[in-house]
C-alpha positions in Angstrom: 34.7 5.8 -3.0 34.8 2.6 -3.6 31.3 1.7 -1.9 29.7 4.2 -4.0 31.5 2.6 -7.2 29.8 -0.8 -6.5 26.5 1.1 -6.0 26.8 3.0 -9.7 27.5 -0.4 -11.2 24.8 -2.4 -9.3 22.5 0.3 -10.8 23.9 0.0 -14.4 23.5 -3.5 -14.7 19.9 -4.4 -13.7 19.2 -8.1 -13.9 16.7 -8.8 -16.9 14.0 -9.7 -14.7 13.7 -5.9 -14.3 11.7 -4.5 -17.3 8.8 -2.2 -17.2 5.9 -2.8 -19.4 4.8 -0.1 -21.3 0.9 0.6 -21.6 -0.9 -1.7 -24.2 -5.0 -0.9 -24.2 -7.5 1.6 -24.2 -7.7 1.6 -20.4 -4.4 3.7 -19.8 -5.4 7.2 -21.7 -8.8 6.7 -20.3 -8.1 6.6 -16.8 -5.4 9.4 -17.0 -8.2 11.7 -18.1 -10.5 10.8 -15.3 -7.9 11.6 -12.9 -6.9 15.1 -14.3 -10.2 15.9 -14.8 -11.5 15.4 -11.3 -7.5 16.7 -10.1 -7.2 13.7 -8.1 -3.7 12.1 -7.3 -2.7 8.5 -7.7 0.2 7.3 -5.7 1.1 5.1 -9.0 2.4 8.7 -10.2 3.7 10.2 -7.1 5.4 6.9 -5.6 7.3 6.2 -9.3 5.5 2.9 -9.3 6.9 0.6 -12.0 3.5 -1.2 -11.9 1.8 1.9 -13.4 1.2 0.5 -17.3 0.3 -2.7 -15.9 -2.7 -1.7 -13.7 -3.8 1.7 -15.8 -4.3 -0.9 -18.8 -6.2 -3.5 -16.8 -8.3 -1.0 -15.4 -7.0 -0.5 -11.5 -5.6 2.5 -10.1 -4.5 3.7 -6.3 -5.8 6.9 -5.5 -3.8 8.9 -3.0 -5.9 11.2 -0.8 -4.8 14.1 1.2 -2.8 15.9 -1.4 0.3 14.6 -2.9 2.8 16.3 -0.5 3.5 14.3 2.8 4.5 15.8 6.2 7.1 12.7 6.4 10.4 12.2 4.8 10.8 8.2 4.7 14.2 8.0 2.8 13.2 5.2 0.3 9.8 7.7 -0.6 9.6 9.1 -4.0 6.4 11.2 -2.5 7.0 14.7 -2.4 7.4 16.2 1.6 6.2 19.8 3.8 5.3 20.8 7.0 2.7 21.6 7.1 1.2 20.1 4.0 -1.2 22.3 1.7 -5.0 22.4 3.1 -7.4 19.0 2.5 -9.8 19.8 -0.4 -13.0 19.1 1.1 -14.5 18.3 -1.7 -12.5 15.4 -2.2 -14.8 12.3 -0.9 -17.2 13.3 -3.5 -14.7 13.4 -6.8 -13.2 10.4 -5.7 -16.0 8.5 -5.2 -17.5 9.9 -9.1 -14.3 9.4 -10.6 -14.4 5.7 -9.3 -17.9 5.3 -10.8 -16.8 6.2 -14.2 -14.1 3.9 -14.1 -16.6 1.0 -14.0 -14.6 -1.1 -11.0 -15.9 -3.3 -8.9 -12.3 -2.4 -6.6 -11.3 0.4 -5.1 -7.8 1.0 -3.6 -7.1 3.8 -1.8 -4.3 5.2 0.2 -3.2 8.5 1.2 0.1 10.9 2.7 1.2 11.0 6.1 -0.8 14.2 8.0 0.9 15.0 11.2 0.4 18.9 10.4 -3.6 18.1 11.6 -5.5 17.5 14.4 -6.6 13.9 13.7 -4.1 13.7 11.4 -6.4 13.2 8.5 -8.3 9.9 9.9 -12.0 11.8 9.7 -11.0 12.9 6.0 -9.9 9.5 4.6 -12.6 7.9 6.7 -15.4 10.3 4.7 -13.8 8.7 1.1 -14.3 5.3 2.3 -18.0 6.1 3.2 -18.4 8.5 0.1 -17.6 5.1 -1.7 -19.5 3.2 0.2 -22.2 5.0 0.1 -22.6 5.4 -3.9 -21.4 1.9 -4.8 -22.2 -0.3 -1.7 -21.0 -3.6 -3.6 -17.4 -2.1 -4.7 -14.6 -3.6 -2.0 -12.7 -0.7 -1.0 -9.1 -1.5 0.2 -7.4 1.0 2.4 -3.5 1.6 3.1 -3.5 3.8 5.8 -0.4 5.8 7.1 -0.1 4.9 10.9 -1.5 7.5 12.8 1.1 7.7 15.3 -0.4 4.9 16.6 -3.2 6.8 18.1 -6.9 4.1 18.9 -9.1 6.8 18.2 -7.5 7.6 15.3 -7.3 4.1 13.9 -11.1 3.7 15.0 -11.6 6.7 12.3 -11.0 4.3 9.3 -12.5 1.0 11.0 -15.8 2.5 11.1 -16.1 3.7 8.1 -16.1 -0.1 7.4 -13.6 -0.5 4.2 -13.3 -4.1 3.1 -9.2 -4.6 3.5 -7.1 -2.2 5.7 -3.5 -2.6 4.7 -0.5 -1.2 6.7 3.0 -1.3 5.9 6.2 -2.5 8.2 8.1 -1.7 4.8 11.2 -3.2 6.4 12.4 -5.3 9.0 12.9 -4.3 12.7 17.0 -3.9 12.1 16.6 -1.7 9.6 13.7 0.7 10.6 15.5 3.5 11.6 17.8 3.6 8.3 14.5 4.1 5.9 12.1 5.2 7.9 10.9 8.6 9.2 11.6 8.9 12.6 8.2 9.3 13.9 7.6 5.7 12.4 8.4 2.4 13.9 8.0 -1.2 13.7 6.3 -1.8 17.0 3.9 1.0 16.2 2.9 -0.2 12.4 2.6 -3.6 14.0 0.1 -2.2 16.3 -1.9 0.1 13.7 -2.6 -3.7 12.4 -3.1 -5.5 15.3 -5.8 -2.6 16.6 -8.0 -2.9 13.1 -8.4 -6.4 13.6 -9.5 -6.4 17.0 -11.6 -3.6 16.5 -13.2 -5.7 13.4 -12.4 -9.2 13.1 -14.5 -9.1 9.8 -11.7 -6.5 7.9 -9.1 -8.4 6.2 -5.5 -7.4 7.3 -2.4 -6.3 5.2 0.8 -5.3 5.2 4.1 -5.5 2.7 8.1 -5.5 2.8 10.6 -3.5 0.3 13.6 -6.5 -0.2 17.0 -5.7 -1.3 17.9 -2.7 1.5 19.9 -5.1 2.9 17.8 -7.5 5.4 18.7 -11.2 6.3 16.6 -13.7 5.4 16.1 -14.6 8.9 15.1 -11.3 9.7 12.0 -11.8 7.0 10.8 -14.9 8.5 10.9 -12.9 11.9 8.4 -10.2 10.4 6.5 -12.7 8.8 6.2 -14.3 12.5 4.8 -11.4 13.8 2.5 -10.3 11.4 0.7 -13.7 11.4 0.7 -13.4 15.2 -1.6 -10.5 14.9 -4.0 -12.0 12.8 -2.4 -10.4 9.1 -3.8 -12.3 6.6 -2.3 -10.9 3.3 1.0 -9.9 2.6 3.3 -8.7 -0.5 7.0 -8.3 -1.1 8.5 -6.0 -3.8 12.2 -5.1 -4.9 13.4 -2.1 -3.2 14.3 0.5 -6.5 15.5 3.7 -5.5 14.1 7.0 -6.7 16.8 8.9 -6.7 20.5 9.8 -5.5 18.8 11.5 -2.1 17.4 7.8 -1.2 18.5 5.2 0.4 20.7 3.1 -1.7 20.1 -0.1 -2.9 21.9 -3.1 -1.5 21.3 -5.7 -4.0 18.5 -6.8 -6.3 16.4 -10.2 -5.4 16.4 -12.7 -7.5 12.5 -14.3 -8.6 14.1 -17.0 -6.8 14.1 -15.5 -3.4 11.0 -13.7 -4.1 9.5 -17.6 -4.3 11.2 -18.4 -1.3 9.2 -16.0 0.9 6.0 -16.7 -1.1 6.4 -20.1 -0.2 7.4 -19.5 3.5 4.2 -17.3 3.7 1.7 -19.6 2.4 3.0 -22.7 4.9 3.2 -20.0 8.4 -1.2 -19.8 7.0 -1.3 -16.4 5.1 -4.3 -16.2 2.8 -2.6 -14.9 0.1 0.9 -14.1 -0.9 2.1 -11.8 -3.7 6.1 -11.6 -3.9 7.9 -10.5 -7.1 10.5 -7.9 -8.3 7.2 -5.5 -9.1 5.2 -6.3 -6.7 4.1 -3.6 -4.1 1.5 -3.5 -1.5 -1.4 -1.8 -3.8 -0.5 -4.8 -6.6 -3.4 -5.4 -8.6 -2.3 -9.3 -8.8 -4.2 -9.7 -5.5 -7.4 -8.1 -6.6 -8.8 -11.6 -7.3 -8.4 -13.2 -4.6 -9.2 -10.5 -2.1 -12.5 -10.3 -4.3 -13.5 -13.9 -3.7 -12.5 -14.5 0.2 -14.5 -10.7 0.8 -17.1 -12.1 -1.2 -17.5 -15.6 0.4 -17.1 -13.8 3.7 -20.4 -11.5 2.8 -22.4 -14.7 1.7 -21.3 -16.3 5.1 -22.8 -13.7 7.1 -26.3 -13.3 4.7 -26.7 -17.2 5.7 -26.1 -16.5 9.7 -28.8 -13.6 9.7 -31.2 -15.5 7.8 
């Protein structure tokens, strides 16, 4: 009783770093209607993201393929779950990739549910957005975060050839505390691999992963992830406060202070990451990085015109 006491007042007295910003251009209303209209899902609505105003009014949004229903229940996932999941719409490359060119971008992030309840585990579908996309608007980066496949090559091969600019996969956690938030059929060794295969497969697709703080990690134990995610070649990473959806969730240990969230930034920039984005806010799809994935993607394209010349 008196655990769950400490929790309810934890949750009562969020630090003032921890204010959402409501939506303040054009850009919000705008995208919402593209969205209903072509019935597409963002994971900014399904997840609870508190980043929503933010990137709606500046122009970014994550689409979520695959439905909005996962066949997972992670316990820190705001993402409705089923098994099995209702069927793929088919027609889905194709909206995406038209509601994308409405929305004028130049950056495309996409992500998706977890789809144990098929075959390939939806790896064929997501890989026919990123080409869909490709296809119509060859010079718009497309950044993927991927669900993990159960770890399968083939399966993994899937989204690497359809040749998306930035795969990003998420340990979410450190190793200790893996079982406690994750869905059993996920694991640290396993995400770390879903990485590590991508980049060998393509040494020319920029890595990425994230890490929810405040379930209750050691700081030691962040530095140990960070190890092991620059050992397999990850080149961007982003840390987030953990804020839980609801009373089913995992609880909330504490909340980290911008501080902290500096510490790691700094501790990831000097182990050689590329880029860094750590904040209370932050999460992996953060549009903060957008820039700066832009420009090394970019660089990296006029590096390779100058080889084949």
């Amino acid at each position: 009783m008196a655990e769950e006491d400490a929790l309810q007042k934890l949750v009562l007295n969020k630090p003032v770093w921890l204010k959402i910003r409501p939506p303040n251009t054009e850009s919000f209303p705008e995208i919402k209607k593209i969205i209903n209209n072509y019935k597409l899902h963002t994971v900014c609505q399904e997840a609870h993201c508190p980043n929503m105003s933010e990137c709606w009014s500046g122009g970014t949004a994550t689409f979520m393929v695959m439905g909005d229903t996962c066949t997972r229940a992670c316990k820190f996932c705001a993402i409705k779950t089923a098994f099995p999941a209702p069927p793929l719409d088919i027609d889905e490359p194709r909206k995406l990739a038209e509601a994308l060119s409405k929305m004028k971008l130049d950056y495309a992030v996409i992500t998706s549910v977890d789809r144990d309840d098929l075959i390939d585990q939806g790896s064929l579908h997501f890989a026919a957005c990123i080409a869909e996309i490709k296809s119509r608007m060859p010079e718009m980066i497309v950044e993927v975060l991927i669900p993990d496949f159960r770890g399968k090559d083939n399966l993994i091969q899937n989204i690497v050839d359809a040749k998306p600019d930035v795969i990003a996969h998420n340990v979410e956690t450190v190793k200790s505390l893996q079982r406690k938030i994750r869905d059993p059929r996920a694991n640290y060794e396993q995400s770390l691999h879903v990485l590590d295969y991508a980049k060998k497969a393509d040494s020319s697709i920029h890595t990425k992963s994230a890490l929810m703080l405040g379930l209750g990690e050691k700081d030691e134990e962040v530095i140990e992830v960070m190890k092991d995610l620059r050992k397999i070649g990850v080149t961007i990473l982003t840390f987030g406060q953990y804020l839980r959806p609801s009373d089913w969730h995992v609880p909330l240990v504490e909340y980290v202070t911008p501080e902290k969230f500096e510490y790691f930034k700094k501790k990831g920039e000097e182990m050689g990451f590329a880029y860094v984005a750590s904040g209370p806010f932050v999460r992996s799809s953060y549009r903060a990085g957008e820039l700066f994935i832009k420009n090394i993607v970019k660089n990296n394209s006029k590096q390779e015109n100058i080889k084949t010349q």
